[in-house]
C-alpha positions in Angstrom: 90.9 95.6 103.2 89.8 98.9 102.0 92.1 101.5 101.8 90.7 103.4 104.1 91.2 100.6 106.9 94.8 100.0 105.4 96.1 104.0 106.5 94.1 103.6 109.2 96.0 100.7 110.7 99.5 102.2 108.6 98.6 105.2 111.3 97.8 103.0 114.1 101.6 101.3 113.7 103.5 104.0 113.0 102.3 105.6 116.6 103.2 101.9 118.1 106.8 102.7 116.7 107.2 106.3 117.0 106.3 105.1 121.0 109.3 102.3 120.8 111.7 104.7 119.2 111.0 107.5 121.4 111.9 104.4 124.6 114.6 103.1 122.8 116.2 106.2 122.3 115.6 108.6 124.8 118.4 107.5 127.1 120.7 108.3 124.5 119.9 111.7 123.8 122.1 112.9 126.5 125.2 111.2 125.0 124.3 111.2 121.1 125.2 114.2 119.1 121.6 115.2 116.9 122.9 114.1 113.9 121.7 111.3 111.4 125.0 109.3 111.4 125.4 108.2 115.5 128.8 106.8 114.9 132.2 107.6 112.2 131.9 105.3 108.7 133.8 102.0 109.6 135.3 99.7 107.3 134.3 96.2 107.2 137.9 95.7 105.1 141.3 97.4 106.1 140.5 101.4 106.0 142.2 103.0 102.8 142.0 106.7 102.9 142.1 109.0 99.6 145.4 110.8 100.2 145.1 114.0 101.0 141.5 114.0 100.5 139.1 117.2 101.6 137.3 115.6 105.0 133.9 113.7 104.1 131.1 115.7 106.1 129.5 112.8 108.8 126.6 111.9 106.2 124.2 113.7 108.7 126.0 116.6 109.8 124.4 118.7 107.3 124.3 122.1 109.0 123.2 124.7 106.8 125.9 125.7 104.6 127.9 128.4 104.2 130.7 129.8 102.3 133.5 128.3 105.0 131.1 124.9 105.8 129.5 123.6 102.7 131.1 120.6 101.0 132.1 121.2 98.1 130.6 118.2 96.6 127.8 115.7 97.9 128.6 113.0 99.8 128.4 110.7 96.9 128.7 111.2 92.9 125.2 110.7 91.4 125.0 108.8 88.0 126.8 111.3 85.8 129.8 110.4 87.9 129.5 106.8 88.9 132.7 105.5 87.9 134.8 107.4 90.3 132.7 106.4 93.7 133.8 104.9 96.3 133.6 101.3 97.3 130.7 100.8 99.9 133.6 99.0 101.9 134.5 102.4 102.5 131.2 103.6 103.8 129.3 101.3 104.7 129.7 100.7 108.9 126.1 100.4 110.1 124.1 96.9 110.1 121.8 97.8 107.3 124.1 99.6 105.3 122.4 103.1 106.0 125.4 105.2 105.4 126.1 104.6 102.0 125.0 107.2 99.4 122.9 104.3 97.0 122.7 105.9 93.0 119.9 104.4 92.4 117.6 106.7 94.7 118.7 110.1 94.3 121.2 112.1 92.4 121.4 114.4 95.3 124.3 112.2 96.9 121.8 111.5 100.2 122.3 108.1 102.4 120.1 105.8 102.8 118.9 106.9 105.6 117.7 110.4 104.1 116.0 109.5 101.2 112.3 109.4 101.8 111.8 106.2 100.4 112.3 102.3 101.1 116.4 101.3 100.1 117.9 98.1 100.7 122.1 98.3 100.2 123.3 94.9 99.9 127.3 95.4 100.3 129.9 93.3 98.8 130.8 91.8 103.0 127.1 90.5 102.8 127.4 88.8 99.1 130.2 87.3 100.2 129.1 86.3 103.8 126.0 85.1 102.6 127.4 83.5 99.8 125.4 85.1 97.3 127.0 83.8 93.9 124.5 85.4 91.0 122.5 88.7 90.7 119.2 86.4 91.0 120.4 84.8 94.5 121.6 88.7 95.6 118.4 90.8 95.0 116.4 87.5 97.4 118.4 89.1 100.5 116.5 92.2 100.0 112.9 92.8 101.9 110.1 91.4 99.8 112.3 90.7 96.6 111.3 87.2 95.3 113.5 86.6 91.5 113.9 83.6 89.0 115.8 83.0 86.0 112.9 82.5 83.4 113.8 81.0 79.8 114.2 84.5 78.0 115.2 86.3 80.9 115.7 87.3 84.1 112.5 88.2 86.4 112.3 90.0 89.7 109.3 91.0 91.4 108.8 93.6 94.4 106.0 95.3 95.9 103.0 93.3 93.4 105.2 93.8 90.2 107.4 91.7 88.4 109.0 91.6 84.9 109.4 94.9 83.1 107.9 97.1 85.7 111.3 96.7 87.9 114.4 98.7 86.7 117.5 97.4 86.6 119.8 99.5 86.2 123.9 99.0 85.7 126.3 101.9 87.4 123.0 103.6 87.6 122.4 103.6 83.8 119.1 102.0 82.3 120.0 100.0 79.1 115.8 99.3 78.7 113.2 96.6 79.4 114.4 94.1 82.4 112.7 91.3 80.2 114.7 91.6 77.3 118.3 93.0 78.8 119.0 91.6 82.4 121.5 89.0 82.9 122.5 86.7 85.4 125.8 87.9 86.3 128.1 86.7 89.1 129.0 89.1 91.8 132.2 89.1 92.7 133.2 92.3 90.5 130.3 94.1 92.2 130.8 96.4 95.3 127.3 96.3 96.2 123.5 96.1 94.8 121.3 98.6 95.8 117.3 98.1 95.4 115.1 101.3 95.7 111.5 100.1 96.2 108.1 101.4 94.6 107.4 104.0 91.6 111.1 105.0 90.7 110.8 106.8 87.4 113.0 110.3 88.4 115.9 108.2 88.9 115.4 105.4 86.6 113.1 106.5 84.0 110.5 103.9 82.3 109.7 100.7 84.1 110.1 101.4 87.5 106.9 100.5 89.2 107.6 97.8 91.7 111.2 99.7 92.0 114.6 99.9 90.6 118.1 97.6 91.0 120.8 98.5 90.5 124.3 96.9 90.3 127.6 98.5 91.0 130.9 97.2 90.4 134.0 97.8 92.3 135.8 100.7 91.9 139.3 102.0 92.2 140.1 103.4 95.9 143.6 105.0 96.6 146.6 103.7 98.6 148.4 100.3 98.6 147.6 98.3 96.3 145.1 95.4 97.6 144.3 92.0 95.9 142.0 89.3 96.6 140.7 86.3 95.1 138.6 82.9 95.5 137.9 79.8 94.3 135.0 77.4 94.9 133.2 74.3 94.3 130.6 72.2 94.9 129.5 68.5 95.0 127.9 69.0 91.4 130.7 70.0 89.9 130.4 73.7 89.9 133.5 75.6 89.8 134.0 79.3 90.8 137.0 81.7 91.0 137.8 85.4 90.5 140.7 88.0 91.1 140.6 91.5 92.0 143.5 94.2 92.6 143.0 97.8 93.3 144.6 100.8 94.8 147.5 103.5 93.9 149.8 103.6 91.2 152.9 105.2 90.8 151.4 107.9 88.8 150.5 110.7 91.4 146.7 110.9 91.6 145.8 108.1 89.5 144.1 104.9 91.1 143.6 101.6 89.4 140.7 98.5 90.1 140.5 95.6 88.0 138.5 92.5 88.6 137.7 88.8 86.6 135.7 86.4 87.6 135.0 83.3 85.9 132.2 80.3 86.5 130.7 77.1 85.2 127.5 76.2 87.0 126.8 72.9 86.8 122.8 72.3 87.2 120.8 70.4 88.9 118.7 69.5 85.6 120.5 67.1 83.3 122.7 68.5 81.1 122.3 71.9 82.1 125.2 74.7 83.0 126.5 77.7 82.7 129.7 79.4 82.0 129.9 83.4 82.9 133.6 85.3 82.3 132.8 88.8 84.2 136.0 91.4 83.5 135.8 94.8 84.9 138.3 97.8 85.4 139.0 101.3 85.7 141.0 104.4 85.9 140.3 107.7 88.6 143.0 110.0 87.6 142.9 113.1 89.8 144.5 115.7 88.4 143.9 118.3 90.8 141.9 119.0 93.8 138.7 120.3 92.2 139.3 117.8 89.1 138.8 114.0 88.5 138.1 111.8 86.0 137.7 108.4 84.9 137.7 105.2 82.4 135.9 102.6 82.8 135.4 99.0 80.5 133.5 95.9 81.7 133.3 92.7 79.4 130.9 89.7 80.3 130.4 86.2 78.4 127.4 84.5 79.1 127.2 80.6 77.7 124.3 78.5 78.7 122.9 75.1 78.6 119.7 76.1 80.0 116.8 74.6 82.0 113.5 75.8 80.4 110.9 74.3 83.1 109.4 71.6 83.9 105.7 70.8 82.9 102.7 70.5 85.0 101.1 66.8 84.7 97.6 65.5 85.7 97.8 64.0 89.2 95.7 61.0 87.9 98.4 60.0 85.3 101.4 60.6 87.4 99.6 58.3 90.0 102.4 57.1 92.8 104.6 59.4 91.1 102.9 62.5 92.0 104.4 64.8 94.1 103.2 67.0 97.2 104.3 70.7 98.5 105.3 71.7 95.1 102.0 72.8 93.2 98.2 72.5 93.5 95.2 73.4 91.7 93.6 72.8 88.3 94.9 73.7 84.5 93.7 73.8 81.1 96.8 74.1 78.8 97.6 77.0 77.4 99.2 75.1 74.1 96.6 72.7 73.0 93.5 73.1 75.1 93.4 69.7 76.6 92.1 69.7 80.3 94.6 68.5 82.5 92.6 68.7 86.1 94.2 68.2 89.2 97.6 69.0 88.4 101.7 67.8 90.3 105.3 67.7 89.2 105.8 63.9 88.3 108.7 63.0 90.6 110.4 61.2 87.5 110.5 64.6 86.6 112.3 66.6 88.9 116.1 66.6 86.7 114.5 65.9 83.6 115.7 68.0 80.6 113.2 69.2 78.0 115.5 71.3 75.8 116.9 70.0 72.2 120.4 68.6 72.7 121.7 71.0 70.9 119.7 74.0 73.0 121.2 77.3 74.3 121.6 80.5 75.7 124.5 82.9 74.9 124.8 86.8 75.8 128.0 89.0 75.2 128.3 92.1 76.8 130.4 95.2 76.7 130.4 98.6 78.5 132.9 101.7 77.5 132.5 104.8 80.0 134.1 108.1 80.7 133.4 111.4 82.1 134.6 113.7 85.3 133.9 115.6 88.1 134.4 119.4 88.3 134.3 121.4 91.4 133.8 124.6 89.9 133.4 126.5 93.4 132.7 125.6 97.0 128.8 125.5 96.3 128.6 124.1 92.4 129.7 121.0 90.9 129.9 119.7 87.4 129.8 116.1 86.7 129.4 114.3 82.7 129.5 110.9 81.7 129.1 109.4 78.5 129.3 105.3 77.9 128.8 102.6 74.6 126.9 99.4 75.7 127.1 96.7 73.4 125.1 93.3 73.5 124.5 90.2 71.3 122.0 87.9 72.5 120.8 84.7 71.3 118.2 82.3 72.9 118.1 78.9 70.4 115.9 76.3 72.5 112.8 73.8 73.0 111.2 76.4 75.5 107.5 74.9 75.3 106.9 71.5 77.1 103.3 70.8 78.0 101.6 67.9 78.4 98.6 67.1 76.6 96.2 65.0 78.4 94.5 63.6 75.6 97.4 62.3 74.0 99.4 61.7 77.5 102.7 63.2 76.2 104.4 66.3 76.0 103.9 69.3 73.4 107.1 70.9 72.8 107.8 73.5 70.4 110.8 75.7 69.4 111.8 79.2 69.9 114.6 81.3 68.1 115.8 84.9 69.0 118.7 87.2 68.5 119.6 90.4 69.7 121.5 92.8 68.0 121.8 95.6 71.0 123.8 99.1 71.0 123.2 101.9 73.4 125.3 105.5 73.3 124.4 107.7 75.4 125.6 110.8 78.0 124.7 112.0 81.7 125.6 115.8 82.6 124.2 117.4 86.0 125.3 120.1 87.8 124.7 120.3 91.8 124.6 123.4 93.7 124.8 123.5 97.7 123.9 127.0 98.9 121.4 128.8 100.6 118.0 129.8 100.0 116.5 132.5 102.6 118.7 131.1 104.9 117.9 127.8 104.7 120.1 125.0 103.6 119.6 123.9 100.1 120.9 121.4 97.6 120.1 121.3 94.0 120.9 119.3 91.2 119.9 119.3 87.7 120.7 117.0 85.4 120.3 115.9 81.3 119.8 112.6 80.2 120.2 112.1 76.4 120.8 108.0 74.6 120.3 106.5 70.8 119.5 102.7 70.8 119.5 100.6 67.8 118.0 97.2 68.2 117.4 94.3 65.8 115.4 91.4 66.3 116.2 88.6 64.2 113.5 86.3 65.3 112.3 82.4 64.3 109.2 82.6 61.5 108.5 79.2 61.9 108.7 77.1 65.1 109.5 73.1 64.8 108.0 70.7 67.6 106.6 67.2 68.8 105.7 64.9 71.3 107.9 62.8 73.4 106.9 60.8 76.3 106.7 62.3 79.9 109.8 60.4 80.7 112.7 58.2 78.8 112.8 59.9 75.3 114.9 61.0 72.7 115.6 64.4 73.3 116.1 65.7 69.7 117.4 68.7 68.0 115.8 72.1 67.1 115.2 71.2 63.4 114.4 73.4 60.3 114.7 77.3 61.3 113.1 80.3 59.5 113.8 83.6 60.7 112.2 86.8 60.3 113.3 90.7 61.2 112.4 93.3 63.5 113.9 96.6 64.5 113.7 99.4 66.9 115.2 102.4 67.3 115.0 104.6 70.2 115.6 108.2 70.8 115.8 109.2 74.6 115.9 112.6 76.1 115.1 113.5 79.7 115.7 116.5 81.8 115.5 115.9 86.0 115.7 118.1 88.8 115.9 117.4 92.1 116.1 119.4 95.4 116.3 119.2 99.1 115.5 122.0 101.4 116.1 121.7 105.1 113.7 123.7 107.3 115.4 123.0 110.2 118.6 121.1 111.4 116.3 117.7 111.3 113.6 118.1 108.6 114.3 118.3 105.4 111.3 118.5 102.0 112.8 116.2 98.9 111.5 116.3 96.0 112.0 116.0 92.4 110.6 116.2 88.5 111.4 114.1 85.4 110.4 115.6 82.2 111.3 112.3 79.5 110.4 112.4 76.1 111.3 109.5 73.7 110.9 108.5 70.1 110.6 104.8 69.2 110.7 103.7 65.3 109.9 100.2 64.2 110.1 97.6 61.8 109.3 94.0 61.1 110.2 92.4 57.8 108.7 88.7 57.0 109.1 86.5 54.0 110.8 90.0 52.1 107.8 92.0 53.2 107.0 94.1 55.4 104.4 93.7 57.7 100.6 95.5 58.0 101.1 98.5 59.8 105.1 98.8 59.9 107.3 100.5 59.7 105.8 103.5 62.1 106.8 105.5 64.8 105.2 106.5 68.1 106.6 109.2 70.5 105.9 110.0 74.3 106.1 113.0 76.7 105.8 112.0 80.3 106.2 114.0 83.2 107.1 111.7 86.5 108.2 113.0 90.1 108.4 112.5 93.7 108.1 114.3 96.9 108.2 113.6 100.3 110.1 114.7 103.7 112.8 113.6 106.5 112.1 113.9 109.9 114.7 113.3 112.8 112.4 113.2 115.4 114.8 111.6 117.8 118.8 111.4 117.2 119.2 108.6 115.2 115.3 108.2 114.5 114.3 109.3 110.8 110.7 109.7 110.1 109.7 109.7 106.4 106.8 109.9 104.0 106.7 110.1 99.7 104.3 110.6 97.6 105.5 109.4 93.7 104.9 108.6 90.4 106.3 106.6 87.0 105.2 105.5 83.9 106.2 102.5 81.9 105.3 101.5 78.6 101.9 99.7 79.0 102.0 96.7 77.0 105.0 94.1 77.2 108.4 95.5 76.1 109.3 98.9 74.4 111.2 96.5 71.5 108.3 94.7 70.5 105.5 97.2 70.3 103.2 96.4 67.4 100.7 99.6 65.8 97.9 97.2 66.9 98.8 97.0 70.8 97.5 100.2 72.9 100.3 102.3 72.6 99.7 104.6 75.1 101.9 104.7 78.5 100.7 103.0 81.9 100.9 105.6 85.0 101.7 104.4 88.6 100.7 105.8 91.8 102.4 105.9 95.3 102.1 106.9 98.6 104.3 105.6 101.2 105.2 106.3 105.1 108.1 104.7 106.9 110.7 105.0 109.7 114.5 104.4 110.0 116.4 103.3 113.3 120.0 103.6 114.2 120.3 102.7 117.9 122.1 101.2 120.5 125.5 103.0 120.0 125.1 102.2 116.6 124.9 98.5 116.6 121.1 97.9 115.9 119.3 99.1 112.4 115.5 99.1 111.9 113.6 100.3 109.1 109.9 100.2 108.7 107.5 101.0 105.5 104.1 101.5 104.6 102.9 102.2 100.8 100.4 101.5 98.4 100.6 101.7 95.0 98.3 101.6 92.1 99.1 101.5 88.6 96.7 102.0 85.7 96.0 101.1 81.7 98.0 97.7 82.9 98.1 94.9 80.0 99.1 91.5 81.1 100.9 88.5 79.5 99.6 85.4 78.6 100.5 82.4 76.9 101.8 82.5 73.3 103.6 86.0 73.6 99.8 87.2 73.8 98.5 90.4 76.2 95.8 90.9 77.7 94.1 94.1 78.6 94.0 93.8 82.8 93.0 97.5 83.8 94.7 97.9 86.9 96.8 96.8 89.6 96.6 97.7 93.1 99.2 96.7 96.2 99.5 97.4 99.5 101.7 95.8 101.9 104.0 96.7 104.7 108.0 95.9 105.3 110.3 95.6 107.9 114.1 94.9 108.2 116.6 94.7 110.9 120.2 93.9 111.8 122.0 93.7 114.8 124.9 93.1 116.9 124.4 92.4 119.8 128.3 91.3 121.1 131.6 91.8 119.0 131.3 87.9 118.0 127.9 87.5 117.2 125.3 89.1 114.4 121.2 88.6 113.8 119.4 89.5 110.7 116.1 89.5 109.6 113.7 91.3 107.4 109.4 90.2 106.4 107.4 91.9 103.7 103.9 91.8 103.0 101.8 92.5 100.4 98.2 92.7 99.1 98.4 92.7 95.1 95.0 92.8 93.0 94.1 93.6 89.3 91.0 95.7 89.5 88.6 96.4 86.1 89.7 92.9 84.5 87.4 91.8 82.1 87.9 89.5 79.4 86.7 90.2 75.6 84.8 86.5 75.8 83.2 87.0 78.9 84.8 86.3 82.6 86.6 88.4 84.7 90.5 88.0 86.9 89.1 91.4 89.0 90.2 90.5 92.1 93.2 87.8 91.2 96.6 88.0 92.4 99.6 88.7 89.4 101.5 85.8 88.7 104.3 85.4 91.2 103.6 88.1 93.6 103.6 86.2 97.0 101.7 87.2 100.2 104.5 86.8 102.8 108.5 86.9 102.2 111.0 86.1 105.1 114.7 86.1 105.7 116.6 85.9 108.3 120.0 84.6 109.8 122.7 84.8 112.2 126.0 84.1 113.2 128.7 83.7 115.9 132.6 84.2 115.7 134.6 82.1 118.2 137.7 84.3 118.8 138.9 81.3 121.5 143.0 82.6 121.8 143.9 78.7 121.3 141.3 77.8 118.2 141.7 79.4 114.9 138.7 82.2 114.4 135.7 79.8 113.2 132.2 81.3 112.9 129.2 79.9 112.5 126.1 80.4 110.6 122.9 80.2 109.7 120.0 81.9 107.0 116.5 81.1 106.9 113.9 82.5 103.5 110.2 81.4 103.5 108.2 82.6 100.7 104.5 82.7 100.4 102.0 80.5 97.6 102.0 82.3 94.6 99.5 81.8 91.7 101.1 80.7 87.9 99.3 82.9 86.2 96.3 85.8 86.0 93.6 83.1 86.6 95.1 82.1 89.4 93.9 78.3 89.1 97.5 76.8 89.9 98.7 77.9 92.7 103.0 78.0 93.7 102.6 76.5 96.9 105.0 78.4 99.8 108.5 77.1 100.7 110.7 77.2 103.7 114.5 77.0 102.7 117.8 77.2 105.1 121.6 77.2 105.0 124.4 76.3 107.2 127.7 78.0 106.9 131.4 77.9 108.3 134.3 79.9 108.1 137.4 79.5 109.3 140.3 82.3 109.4 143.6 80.8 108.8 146.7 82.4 110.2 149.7 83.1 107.9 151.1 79.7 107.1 153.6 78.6 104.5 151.4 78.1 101.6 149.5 81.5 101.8 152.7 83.1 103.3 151.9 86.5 101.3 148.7 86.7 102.4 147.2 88.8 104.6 143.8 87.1 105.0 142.6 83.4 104.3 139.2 82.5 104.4 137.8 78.6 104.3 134.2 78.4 104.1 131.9 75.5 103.9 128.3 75.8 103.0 125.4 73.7 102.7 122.3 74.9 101.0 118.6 73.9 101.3 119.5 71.8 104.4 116.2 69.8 104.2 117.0 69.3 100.2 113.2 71.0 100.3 111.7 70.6 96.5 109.4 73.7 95.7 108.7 75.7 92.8 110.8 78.8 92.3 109.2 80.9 89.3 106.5 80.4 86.5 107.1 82.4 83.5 103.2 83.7 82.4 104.0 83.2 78.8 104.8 79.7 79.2 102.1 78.7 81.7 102.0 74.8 81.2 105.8 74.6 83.1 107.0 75.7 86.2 111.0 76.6 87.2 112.3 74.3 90.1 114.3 75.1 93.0 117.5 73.8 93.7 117.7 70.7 96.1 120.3 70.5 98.8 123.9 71.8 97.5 127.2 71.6 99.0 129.6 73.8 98.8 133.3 75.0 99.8 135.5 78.3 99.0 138.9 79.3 99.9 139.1 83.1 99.2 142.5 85.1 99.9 143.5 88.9 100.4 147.0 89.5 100.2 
């Protein structure tokens, strides 16, 4: 499909729906004030209302302000002032989450609903409903989101990009490349996850291409103190539990929120687990009407026994043993050459471990941060932040397994890395609400400013052998030689931001990021230093957006964006070598939408169009090699919606597609990928669900559930010879709502819940990593679970 043809059908659609909206909405005009937000913010928990607290404007009644009207902050602290935020709990009261002000896609403290862009808000009700235990299983509810836990790290992919070109972001702060610092966290200590889709780089700097995540704990909201806490299992042995408080103290103006959370995940893979301790807290201390500030400390522990893949085989040698649904195609390995044809997961193979016994995987994290909030007037406010994150990383595994089909056993080989990771860093803006020629305005500007040291200890030499495909001695890593790299970073970046309204229901946002950075490397080896270190390398880009907001209809947002980012064009910012093209990659993107509140508030729609191109793109490939690839260009469309259509019952639902090609991909031996699809970039996502709540006076409240995800083939790597093949997954959940009984006398809320996951025990492939080609990362099989979870 040309692009032509593309906007012309984009056009076509968005007439369809502007046609449905204007039906669906009409009746209401007469009974719906012209404002974005049709009904008051409800709370999914018990309402806790700040004390004496200045009313919160209705998130769309944003007449134009003057010196009696305007707020005197926005609606929402933007990153400078994340810690004192409120919960989403306490915002959140439409079925897509539309009301809350998400951090991650403006600093102008704007809803979902008016920011002219794609935003998903996944709320900390829907990780818990949907029983969305990790980061990786959180970000899948999202529209077109498709994730895996790969053997160095933790990939997501959105929109035709994966890896390093999506942001992820913690409290709305970017700590660097997704491949080298996400982590698999759980997510009870978070309030919500919000995912900003496309070319991101004015609120999350380098990376953001396919779009930006970010994560964002709880934080402290005033009045009674509330607790809560769970625990969980399942038939595998897995064991969950967590315990948050919150609210007031006896200290007038200061509010409290603390949260642990502590798991071990036992595998499906032999001899695989994890054990996560998340612990979160902070302080708001108010200490007058116009001043706030806050503390804020997180700890995490991440130790792992990890799965590494499993390894394609030749569907000749598996014979009987092959299996069907999970992979097709061809493959040549990547490791040693040998032509393994027709290729299946042996299903001897589906829990075997090909780590050393004495394999794994062990992160510690830490996060310090302070700052305030300043109402200096009615129209400006001043908001700072500065924060220390800490991390020590170290991966110590067998992470190659591939079989060699000469030999007919598995190649494995060893890899060793640590990180050494330390981030300072500080976030001032200042927001201005006023008028300009009569017009409502609001303004923020903002200064970004961080120092990051990083060291690289790194394995020089990389012990291996062959074992049999099945029933072998597992082994241990063996002799280690390690080598040294560095890198230093030196960030500054100045933003502005704007929205004008022209009228009471169209609004021009927009928005610049001037970012200029310094990196300095090293890379030591056998007491030397090696050809063409140390050097350093510094960058100037210029990134932006802007776009518009049209209520067209109460209720009935209209939106279009045009954007742009950069990213660092090949692999990771850490690793950079004077040899690799050291210039920056620039994305492109243009994208039209609508957004849907109706029916007296209980129906959510949103719609999207975009296309995105990104240029001067290099590619991995096997062996920690890149490849020069040219560029990538996506199109694709998304839609989500929620509704309720009784006080019992709730339906879900949201389908993305997209149309990813490289473009100008020739390789230096001869051949060309023009054309291919990027490794794990599926056609067609899907989710959906539902649920009922029988409220029968004489039964105990028991709802039921359901949630469906299909996911598209997807292609292993870029010459797209073994092909992912799609999957169709579903769960089944209960919960039942216990009355106050003697055991749980003190509390005011008990929840049992029962889940069953992958209900068909469907076996499909869930991620390929492209710089370990000759495995693939397996799904889970069916899972049972149960979860008593309290508030009191």
């Amino acid at each position: 499909m040309s692009a032509r043809d593309f906007w012309g059908s984009v056009t076509l659609a968005g007439l369809v729906v502007a046609g449905c909206s204007a039906m669906t909405t009409a009746g209401a005009q007469d009974r719906q004030p012209a404002s974005d937000t049709l009904l008051p913010d409800v709370t999914v928990d018990a309402p806790r209302q700040r004390p004496a607290a200045r009313p919160m404007p209705s998130s769309t009644q944003d007449v134009r302000p003057t010196a009696r009207t305007m707020p005197r902050r926005p609606t929402a602290p933007s990153q400078a002032a994340a810690g004192p935020s409120a919960p989403s709990s306490a915002l959140a009261g439409t079925p897509l989450n539309s009301n809350t002000t998400p951090a991650a896609a403006s600093r102008l403290g704007l809803t979902a609903r008016e920011v002219p862009a794609a935003v998903d808000v996944i709320g900390a009700e829907t990780l818990r409903e949907q029983g969305y235990h990790t980061t990786v299983d959180a970000v899948k509810g999202a529209a077109g989101v498709s994730a895996g836990d790969a053997p160095n790290d933790v990939g997501y992919a959105m929109r035709g990009f994966q890896g390093n070109q999506v942001n992820v972001l913690y409290n709305g702060i970017n700590i660097g490349p997704t491949g080298f610092t996400a982590l698999t966290m759980e997510t009870f200590n978070l309030d919500r996850v919000e995912v900003l889709k496309g070319p991101s780089s004015l609120s999350s700097g380098q990376g953001a291409v396919g779009g930006t995540i970010n994560f964002v704990t709880k934080a402290p909201q005033s009045g009674p103190v509330q607790n809560e806490a769970f625990i969980g299992f399942d038939q595998r042995g897995t064991f969950r539990s967590g315990f948050g408080s919150g609210g007031s103290t006896t200290v007038q103006g200061l509010d409290y929120r603390f949260d642990i959370s502590r798991t071990r995940e036992v595998g499906f893979i032999d001899d695989t687990e994890f054990k996560n301790v998340h612990v979160s807290g902070q302080l708001n201390y108010r200490l007058s009407d116009s001043f706030k500030t806050f503390f804020a400390a997180e700890f995490k522990d991440y130790k792992a026994k990890p799965y590494e893949g499993t390894p394609l085989v030749p569907v000749a040698t598996s014979g009987a043993n092959a299996t069907s649904g999970i992979v097709s195609g061809t493959k040549i390995s990547a490791y040693n050459g040998s032509d393994l044809g027709a290729v299946t997961i042996d299903g001897r193979t589906l829990s075997t471990n090909y780590n050393v016994v004495d394999g794994h995987k062990t992160i510690k994290e830490s996060w310090v941060r302070s700052g305030f909030e300043w109402d200096l007037n009615n129209t400006v406010t001043l908001r700072s932040q500065i924060y220390n994150y800490n991390a020590s990383r170290d991966w110590y595994n067998n992470e190659w397994s591939s079989f060699n089909a000469n030999t007919n056993l598995v190649d494995r080989e060893r890899f060793f890395v640590h990180h050494n990771h330390n981030t300072v860093g500080n976030i001032t803006d200042v927001t201005w609400n006023a008028n300009l020629f009569g017009l409502a305005n609001r303004l923020v500007g903002s200064v970004e400013s961080s120092h990051t040291d990083f060291s690289r200890p790194g394995a020089a030499n990389f012990p291996g052998e062959s074992v049999p495909l099945v029933g072998f001695d597992r082994g241990t890593y063996g002799l280690l030689t390690t080598q040294m790299q560095t890198a230093t970073i030196n960030n500054v970046a100045l933003n502005i931001e704007d929205r004008l309204k022209l009228t009471d229901t169209f609004a021009l946002v927009g928005g610049l990021r001037y970012n200029p950075f310094t990196l300095d490397r090293t890379w030591i080896r056998d007491g030397a230093e090696r050809p063409g270190f140390p050097y350093s390398k510094s960058w100037q880009p210029l990134t932006g957006r802007i776009g518009y907001t049209w209520e067209a209809l109460p209720g009935t947002t209209f939106y279009s964006q045009y954007a742009t980012a950069t990213d660092i064009s090949a692999d990771s910012i850490f690793i950079l070598t004077p040899t690799q093209n050291l210039t920056l990659s620039d994305s492109r993107s243009y994208e039209t939408g609508v957004k849907q509140l109706t029916w007296n508030g209980r129906a959510e729609w949103t719609f999207s169009a975009f296309d995105i191109e990104r240029n001067n793109v290099y590619s991995a490939q096997a062996g920690q090699q890149l490849n020069l690839a040219g560029k990538v260009k996506s199109q694709g469309l998304e839609f989500s919606a929620a509704v309720r259509p009784t006080p019992e019952s709730k339906l879900w639902g949201n389908v993305a597609y997209v149309r990813a090609r490289y473009a100008d991909y020739d390789l230096a031996g001869g051949g060309s990928f023009t054309g291919n699809t990027p490794p794990n970039i599926p056609a067609v996502i899907v989710n959906g669900g539902g649920s009922y709540r029988f409220l029968n006076p004489g039964w105990w409240p028991v709802e039921l559930g359901f949630s469906v995800r299909h996911v598209g083939d997807r292609w292993s790597t870029d010459a797209n010879t073994v092909k992912l093949l799609a999957y169709t997954t579903a769960d089944l959940f209960a919960f039942i709502d216990l009355p106050k009984v003697p055991m749980f006398a003190t509390a005011t809320s008990t929840r049992l819940a029962f889940r069953v996951r992958n209900v068909t025990d469907k076996r499909y492939a869930a991620w390929s990593d492209p710089f370990y080609p000759d495995q693939i990362f397996l799904g889970a099989p069916r899972t049972y679970e149960v979860e008593a979870s309290f508030k009191f």
